[in-house]
N, C-alpha and C positions, 0 to 999 in steps of 0.2 A: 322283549325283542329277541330272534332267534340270532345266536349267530355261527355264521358259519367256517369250519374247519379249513385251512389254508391246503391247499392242494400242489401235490410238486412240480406242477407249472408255478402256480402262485411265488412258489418259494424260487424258483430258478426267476422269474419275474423280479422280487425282490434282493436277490443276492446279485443281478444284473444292475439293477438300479442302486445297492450299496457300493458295487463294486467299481463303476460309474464314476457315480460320486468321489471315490478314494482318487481314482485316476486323476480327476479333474482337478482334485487341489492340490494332489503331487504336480500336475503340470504347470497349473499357479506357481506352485511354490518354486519349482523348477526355476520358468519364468521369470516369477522375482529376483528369483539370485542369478538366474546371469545377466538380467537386468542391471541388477548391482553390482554384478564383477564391471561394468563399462565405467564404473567411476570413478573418480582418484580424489581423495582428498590436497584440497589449494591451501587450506588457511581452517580460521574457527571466527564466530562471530566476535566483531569488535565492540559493536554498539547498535542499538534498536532503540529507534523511536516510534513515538504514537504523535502525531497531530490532529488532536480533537476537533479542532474548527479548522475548515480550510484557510488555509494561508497565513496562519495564526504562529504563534511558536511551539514549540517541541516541546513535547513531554518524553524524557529519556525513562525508560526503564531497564531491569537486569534481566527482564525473562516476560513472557510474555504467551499466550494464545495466537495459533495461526487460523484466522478462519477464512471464508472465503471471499469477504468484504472485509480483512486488511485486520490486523494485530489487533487483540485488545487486553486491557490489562486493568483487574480489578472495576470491572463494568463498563470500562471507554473505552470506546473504538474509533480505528483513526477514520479522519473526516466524515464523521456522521454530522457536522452539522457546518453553516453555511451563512452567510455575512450576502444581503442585497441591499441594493439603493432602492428607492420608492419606482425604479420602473423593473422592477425584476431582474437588474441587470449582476450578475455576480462582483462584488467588489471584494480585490487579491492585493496581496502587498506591492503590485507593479504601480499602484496608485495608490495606493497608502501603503506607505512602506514601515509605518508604526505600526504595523496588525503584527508583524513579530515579537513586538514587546508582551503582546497578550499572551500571559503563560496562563497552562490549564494544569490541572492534578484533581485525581481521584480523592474527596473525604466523605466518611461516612456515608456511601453508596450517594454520592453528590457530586457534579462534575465544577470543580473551582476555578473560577478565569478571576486573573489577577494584572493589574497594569499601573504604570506608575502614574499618582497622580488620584486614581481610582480608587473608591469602595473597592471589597471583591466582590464578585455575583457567583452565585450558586443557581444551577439550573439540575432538572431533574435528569439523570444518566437515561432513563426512559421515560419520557413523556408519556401519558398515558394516551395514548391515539383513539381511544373510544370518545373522547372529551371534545380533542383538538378539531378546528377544522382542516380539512386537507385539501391543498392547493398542486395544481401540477405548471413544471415547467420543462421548456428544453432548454438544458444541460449539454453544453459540449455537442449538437446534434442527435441528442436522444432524450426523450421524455422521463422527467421525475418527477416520481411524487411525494410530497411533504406537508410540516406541520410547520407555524408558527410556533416559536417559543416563550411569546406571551410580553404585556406591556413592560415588565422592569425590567428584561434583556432588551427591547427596542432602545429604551431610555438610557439604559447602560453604553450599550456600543454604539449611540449616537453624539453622548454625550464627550466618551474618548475620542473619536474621527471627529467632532465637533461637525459632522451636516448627519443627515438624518439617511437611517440604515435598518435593519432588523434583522435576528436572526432566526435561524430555519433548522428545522432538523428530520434527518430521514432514516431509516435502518430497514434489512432485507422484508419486514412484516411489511410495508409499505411500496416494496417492488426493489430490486435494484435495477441496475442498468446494467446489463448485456455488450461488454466492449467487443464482442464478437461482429456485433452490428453498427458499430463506430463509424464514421463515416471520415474515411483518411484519404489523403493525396496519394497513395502508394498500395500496396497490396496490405491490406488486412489481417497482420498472423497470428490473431487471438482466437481461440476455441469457444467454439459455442458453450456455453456457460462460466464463460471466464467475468465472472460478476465483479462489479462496483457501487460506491456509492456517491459519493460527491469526487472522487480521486478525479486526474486530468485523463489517465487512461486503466492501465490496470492499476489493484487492491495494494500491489506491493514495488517498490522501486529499491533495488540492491545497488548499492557502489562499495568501490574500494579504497581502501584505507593507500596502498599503493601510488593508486594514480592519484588520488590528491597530493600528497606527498611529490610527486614527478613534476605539478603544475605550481605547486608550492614553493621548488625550488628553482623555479623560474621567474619566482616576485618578488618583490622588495617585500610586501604585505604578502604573509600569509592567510589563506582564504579556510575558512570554517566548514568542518563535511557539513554542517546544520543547513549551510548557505545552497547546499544541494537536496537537501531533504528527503533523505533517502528514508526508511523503514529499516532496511536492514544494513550493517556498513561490514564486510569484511577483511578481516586485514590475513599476514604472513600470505599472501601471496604476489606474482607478477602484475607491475603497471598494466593499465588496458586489458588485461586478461577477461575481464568480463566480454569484450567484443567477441569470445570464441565460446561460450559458453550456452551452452542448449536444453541442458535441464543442471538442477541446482539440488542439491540435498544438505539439509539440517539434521543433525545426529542420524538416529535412525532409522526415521519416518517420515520426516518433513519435506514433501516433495513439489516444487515447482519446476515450470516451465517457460522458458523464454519466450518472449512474446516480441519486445521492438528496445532497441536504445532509446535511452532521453532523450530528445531534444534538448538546447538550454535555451534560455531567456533572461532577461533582467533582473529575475529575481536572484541571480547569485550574485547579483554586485550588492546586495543589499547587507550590511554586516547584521547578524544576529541578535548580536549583544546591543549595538547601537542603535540600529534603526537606520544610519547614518550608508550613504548610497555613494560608493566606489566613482568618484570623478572621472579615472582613467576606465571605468564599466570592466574592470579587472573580478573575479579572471575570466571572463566571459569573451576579448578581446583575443587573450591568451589564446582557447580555447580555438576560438574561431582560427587561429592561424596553423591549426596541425589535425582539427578534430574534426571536422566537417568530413560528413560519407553519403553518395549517393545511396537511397534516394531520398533523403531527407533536407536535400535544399539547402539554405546557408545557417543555419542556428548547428552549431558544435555538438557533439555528441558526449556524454556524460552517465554512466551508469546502466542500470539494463530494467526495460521492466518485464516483470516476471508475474505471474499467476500460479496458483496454490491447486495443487492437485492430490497431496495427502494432508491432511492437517494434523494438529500436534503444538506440542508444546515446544517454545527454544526459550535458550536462557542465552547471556554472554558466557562465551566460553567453548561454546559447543563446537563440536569438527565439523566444516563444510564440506561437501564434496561435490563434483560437478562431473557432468558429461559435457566432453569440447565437440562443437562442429569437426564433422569429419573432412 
């Protein structure tokens, strides 16, 4: 095959398009770093959890994966999988308030749920979805799609809640859900592809160590960050300071963006450790009487959630840094 001799257009042609190119990721990089000069480090991470089954309990780890369906660590990722009653209805610890004794941990590429009273069950970290059948529902006002996880977890978490239940499980090969298209009382500030999986809105919910401490010291009982169930909790910084915070950075790459406050609900009166459900509905009470912000109605506000837009790696320990609302 002949080929032919570059000619010096050709080369003015290509030295135009290398030169281009150089420009555009000095302007990148430009970009990035004044990008970066906007932020300031608050604090470093305190603590990160994973919650393998919705509404279940914490699995604490020290370091972890950021992906864009929510932390995972050594093959689990948080709320890939899902607890219904025989009419597909989602069953959370607001009605069984023992689904937080269910602890999960990663063995031998196996996800282990443990509870007192219980056997442990072991279920597969990825079910193989070629096998399973796949079932859809609406979720939260958007359609998901999933698998059953087969007759000895039905038997399992039927037999702990003692009435009949089964569990479910979904991950991004199966679709996620697009909280861009959420369907809310208020204006909608999540990004088209700000993905989920079973979470209540977005992949990642950050609080701080601070403001519990602030609400802490306003009860006889102090209340557990777990009881908030954040993913990510950071401390050495100001009470409430998440209310002012618009993008979020973890070391040197890990980049999210604010999306909406928590709402809260009942499940923070629910103790951790116990299972045992706050009389006085503390500190949710608490809350309601200083944390409530239009336009989010009467449930208190509590943390911030956030969506992932560089992923990376975080360990505890790491420097936060944050851009505040201007």
């Amino acid at each position: 095959m002949a080929t032919r001799l570059l000619s010096q257009s050709d080369h003015t042609i290509m030295a135009a398009v290398v030169a281009g190119a150089a420009v555009g990721l000095t302007m990148m990089a430009v970009v990035g770093h004044n990008h970066r000069k906007l932020f300031q480090q608050i604090g470093t991470v305190a603590n990160l959890y994973i919650y393998p089954v919705k509404s279940c309990g914490a699995m604490e780890v020290s370091e972890a994966n950021c992906t864009p369906v929510g932390l995972e660590s050594n093959g689990v990722n948080d709320r890939h999988w899902m607890i219904l009653d025989p009419s597909d209805h989602v069953i959370t610890m607001k009605e069984e308030p023992r689904l937080t004794l269910v602890k999960c941990r990663s063995v031998d590429g196996r996800l282990l749920l443990e509870a007192p009273g219980m056997d442990h069950l072991q279920l597969p970290q990825r079910p193989d979805l070629r096998t399973r059948q796949r079932q859809h529902k609406i979720l939260l006002g958007q359609a998901v799609t999933m698998v059953c996880c087969g007759g000895e977890a039905e038997k399992w978490i039927s037999e702990f809640l003692g009435r009949s239940a089964r569990m479910v499980f979904s991950c991004r090969d199966l679709g996620p859900r697009d909280v861009h298209g959420r369907p809310r009382r208020w204006p909608n500030t999540a990004r088209q592809g700000d993905i989920t999986i079973f979470a209540y809105l977005t992949s990642y919910l950050v609080t701080n160590t601070a403001s519990l401490q602030s609400i802490n010291g306003q009860m006889t009982t102090p209340a557990s960050m777990i009881s908030f169930r954040p993913n990510i909790a950071v401390r050495h910084t100001e009470a409430f300071d998440e209310d002012n915070w618009l993008e979020l950075r973890i070391g040197e790459n890990v980049l999210f963006h604010a999306v909406e406050p928590c709402r809260r609900c009942p499940i923070t009166t629910i103790d951790p450790n116990t299972a045992e459900v706050n009389l006085e509905r503390q500190p949710l009470e608490l809350l309601k009487s200083f944390r409530c912000r239009p336009p989010y109605g009467t449930a208190p506000i509590f943390g911030l959630y956030v969506s992932l837009d560089l992923p990376g790696r975080v360990k505890v320990g790491d420097p936060v840094y944050v851009m505040r609302k201007k």
